[in-house]
Short mmCIF file of the C-alpha atoms (twelve columns), coordinates in Angstrom:
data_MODEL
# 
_entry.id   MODEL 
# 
loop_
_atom_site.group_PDB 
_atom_site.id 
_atom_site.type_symbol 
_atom_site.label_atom_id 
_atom_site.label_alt_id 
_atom_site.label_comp_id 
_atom_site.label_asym_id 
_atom_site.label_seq_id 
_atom_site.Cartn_x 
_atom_site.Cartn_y 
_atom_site.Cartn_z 
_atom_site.pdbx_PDB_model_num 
ATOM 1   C CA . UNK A 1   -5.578  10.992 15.922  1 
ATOM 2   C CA . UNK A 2   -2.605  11.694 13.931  1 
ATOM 3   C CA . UNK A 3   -2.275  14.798 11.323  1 
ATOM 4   C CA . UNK A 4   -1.368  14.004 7.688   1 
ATOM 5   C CA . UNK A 5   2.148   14.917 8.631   1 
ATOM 6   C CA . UNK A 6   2.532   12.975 10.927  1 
ATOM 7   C CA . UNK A 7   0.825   10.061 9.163   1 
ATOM 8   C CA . UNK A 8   3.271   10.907 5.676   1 
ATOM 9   C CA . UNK A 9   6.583   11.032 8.238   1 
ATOM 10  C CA . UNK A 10  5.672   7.787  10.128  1 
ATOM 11  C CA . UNK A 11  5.310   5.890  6.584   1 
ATOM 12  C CA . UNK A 12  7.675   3.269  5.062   1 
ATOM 13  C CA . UNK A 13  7.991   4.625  1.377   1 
ATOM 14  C CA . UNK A 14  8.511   1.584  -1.053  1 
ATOM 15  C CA . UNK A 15  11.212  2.358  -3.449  1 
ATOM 16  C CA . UNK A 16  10.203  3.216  -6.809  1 
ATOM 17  C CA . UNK A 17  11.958  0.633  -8.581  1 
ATOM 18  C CA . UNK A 18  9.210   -1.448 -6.513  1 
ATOM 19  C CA . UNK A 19  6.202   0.224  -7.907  1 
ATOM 20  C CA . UNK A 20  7.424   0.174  -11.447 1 
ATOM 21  C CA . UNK A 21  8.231   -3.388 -10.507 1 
ATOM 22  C CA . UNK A 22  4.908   -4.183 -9.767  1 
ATOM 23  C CA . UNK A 23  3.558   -2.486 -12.944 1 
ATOM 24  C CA . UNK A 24  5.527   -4.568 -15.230 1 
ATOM 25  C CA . UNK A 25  8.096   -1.447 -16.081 1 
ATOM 26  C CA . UNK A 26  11.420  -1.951 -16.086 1 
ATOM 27  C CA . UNK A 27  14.188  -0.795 -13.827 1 
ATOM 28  C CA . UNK A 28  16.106  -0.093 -17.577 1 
ATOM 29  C CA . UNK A 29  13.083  2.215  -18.480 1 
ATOM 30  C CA . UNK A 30  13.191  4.654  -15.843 1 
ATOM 31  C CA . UNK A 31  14.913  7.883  -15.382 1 
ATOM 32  C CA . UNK A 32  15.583  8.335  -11.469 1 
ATOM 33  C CA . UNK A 33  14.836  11.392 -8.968  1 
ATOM 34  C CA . UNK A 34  16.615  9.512  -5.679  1 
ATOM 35  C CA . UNK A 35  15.166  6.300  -4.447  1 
ATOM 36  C CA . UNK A 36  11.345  7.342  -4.164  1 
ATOM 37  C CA . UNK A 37  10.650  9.408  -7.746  1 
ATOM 38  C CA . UNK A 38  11.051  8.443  -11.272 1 
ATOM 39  C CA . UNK A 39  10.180  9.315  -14.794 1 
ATOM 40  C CA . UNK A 40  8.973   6.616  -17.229 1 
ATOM 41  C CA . UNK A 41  11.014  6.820  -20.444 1 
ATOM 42  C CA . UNK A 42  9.589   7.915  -23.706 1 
ATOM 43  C CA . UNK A 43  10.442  4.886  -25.456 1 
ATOM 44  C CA . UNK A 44  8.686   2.533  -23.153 1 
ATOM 45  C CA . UNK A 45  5.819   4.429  -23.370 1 
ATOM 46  C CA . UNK A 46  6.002   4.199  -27.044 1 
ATOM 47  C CA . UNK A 47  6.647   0.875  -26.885 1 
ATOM 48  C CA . UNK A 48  3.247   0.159  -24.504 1 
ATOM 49  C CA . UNK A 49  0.776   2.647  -26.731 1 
ATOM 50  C CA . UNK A 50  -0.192  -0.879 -28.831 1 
ATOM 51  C CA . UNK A 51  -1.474  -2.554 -25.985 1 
ATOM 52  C CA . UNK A 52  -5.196  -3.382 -24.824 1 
ATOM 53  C CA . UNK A 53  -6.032  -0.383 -22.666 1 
ATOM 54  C CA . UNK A 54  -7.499  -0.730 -19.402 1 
ATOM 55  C CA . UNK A 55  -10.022 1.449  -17.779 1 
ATOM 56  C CA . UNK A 56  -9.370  4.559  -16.938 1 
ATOM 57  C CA . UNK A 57  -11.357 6.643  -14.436 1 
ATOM 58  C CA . UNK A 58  -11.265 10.639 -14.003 1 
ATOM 59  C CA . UNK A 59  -11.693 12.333 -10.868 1 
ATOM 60  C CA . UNK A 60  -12.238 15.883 -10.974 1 
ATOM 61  C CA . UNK A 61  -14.503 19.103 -10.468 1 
ATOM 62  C CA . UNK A 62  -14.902 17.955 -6.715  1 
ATOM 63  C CA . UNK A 63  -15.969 20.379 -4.047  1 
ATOM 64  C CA . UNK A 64  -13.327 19.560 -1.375  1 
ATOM 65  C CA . UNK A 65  -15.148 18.503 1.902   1 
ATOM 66  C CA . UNK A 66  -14.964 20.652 5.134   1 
ATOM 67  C CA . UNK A 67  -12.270 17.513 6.768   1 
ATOM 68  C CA . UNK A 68  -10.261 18.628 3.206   1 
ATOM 69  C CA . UNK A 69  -11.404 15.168 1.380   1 
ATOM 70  C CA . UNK A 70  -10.567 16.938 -2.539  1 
ATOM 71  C CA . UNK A 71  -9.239  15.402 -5.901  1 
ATOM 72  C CA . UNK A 72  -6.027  13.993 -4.630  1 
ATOM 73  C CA . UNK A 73  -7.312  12.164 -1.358  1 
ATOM 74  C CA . UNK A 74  -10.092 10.425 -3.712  1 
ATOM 75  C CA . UNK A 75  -7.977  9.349  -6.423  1 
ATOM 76  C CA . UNK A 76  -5.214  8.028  -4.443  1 
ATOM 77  C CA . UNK A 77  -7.823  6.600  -1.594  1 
ATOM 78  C CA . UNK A 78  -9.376  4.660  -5.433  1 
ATOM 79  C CA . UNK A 79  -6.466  3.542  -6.423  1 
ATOM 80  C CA . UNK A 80  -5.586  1.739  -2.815  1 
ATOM 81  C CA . UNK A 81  -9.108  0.614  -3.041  1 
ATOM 82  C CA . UNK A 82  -8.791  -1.607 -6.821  1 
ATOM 83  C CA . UNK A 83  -5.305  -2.653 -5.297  1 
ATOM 84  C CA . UNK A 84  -7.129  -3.910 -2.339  1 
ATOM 85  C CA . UNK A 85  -9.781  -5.999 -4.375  1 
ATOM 86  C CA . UNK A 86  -7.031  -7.179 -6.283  1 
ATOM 87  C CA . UNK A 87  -6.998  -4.855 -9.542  1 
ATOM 88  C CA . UNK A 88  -3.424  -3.521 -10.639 1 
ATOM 89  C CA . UNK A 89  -4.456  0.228  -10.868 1 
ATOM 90  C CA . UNK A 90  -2.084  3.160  -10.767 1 
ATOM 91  C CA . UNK A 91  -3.285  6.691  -10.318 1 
ATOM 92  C CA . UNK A 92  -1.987  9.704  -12.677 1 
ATOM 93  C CA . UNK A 93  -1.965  13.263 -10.830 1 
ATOM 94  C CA . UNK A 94  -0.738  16.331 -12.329 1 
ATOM 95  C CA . UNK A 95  2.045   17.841 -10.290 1 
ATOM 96  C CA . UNK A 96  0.682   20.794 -8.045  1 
ATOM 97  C CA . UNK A 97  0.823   24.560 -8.206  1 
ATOM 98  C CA . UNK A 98  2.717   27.061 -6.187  1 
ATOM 99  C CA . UNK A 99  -0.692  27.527 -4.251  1 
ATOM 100 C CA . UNK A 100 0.205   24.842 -1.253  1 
ATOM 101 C CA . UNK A 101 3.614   26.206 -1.302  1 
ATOM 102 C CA . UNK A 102 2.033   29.343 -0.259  1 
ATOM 103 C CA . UNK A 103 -0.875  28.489 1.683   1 
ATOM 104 C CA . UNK A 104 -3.194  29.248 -1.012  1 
ATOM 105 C CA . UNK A 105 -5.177  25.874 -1.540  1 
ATOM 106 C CA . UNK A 106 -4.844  22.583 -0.339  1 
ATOM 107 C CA . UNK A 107 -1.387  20.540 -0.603  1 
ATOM 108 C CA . UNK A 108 -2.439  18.741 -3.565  1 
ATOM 109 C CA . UNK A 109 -1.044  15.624 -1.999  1 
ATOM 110 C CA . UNK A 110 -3.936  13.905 -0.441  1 
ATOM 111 C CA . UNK A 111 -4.767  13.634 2.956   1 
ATOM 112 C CA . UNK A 112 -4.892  10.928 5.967   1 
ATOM 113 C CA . UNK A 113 -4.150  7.461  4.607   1 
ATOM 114 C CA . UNK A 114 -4.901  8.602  1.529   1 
ATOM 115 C CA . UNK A 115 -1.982  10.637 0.704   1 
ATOM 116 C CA . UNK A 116 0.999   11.003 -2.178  1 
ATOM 117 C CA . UNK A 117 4.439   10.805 -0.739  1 
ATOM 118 C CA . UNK A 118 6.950   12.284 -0.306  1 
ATOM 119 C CA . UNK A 119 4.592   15.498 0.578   1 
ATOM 120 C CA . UNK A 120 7.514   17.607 0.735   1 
ATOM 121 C CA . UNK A 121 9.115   16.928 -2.814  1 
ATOM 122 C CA . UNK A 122 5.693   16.735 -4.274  1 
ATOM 123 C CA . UNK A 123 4.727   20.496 -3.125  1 
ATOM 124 C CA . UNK A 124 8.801   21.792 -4.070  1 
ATOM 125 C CA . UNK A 125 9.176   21.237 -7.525  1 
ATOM 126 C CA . UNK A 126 8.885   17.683 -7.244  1 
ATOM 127 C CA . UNK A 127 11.331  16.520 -10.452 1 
ATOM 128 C CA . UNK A 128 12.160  20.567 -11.135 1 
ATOM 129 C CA . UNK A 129 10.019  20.284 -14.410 1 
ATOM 130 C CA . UNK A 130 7.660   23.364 -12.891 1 
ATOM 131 C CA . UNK A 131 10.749  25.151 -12.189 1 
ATOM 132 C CA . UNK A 132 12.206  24.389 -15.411 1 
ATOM 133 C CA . UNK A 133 9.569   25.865 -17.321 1 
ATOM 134 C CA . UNK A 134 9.255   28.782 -14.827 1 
ATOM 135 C CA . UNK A 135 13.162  30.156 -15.794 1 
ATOM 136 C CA . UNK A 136 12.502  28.806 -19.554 1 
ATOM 137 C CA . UNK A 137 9.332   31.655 -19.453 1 
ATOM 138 C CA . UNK A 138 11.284  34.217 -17.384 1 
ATOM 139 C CA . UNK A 139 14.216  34.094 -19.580 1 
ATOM 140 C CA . UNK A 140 11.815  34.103 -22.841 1 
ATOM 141 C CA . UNK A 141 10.538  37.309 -21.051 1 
ATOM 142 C CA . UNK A 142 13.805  39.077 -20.184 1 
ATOM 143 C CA . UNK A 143 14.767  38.342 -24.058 1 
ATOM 144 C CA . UNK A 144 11.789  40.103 -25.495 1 
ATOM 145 C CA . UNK A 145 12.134  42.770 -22.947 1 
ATOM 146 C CA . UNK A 146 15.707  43.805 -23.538 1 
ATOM 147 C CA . UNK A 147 15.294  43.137 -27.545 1 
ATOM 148 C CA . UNK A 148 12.964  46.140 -27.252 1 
ATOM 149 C CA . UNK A 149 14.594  48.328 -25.339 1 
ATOM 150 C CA . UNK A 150 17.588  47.498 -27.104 1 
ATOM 151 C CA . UNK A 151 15.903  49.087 -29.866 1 
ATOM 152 C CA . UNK A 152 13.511  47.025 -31.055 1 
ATOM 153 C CA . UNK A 153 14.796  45.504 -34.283 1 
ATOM 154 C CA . UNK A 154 12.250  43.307 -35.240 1 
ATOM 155 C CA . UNK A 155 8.984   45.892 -34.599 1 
ATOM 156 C CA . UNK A 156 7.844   43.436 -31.540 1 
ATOM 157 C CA . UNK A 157 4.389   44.958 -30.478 1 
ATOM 158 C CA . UNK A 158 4.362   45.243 -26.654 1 
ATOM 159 C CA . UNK A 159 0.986   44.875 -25.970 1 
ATOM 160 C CA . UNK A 160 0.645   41.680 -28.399 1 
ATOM 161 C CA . UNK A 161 2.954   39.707 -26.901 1 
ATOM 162 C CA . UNK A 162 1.407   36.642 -25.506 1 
ATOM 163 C CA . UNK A 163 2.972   33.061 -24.702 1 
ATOM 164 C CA . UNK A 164 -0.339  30.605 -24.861 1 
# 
């Protein structure tokens, strides 16, 4: 039996012009991350927010099983499924903490045949937006810090500081 890594290395990624191909988004509407990631563009969302919505089903609060089966591995296993049976569905997952970076929690990728790829990009930074807003927050930080001891010109209370 083959682990997940081995199952995400021995796959033939479709290129992501492809998938927004098959979704009815054009090539013109998307902003590229290599040949295998993409961003939609604001305006084409925009653009689609008047149309009849489809269905839209939420998967979470799940208990992972002991074999790992979590979130990820049954939202991307559903979506294969309604593609199967002849449905256009696409699945929606939120990109993934540090904590499978670190061994903390599961790879947030799927598992199996069931899986997001590429694995690797997904679980480093993916399109850099986590890491993006990481050094926007540590340099937010390091401003406040040095403003007070710098003297503190504009009274900044130290212990109120909060960035919700």
């Amino acid at each position: 039996m083959m682990t997940d890594i081995e199952i995400a290395h021995s796959t033939e990624l479709k290129k992501i012009g492809e998938i927004a191909a098959m979704l009815d988004i054009p090539e013109s509407e998307l902003e590229y991350y290599g040949k295998y990631k993409a961003k939609i563009s604001e305006k084409f969302i925009r653009e689609t927010e008047n149309r009849k919505d489809g269905k839209l089903v939420l998967v979470t609060a799940i208990n992972p099983t002991p074999a790992g089966e979590g979130k990820t591995t049954t939202t991307v296993g559903l979506g294969m499924a309604l593609n199967r049976i002849g449905k256009r569905a696409a699945i929606a997952l939120r990109e993934p903490s540090l904590g499978p970076v670190f061994g903390i929690k599961g790879g947030a990728a799927g598992g199996g045949y069931a899986q997001v790829l590429p694995m690797e990009d997904i679980n480093l930074h993916f399109t850099g937006d986590f890491h993006a807003v990481s050094a926007a927050n540590n340099l937010l930080c390091a401003m406040v810090d040095n403003h007070i001891h710098q003297g503190n010109e504009l009274g900044i209370d130290p212990d109120r500081v909060v960035f919700p």
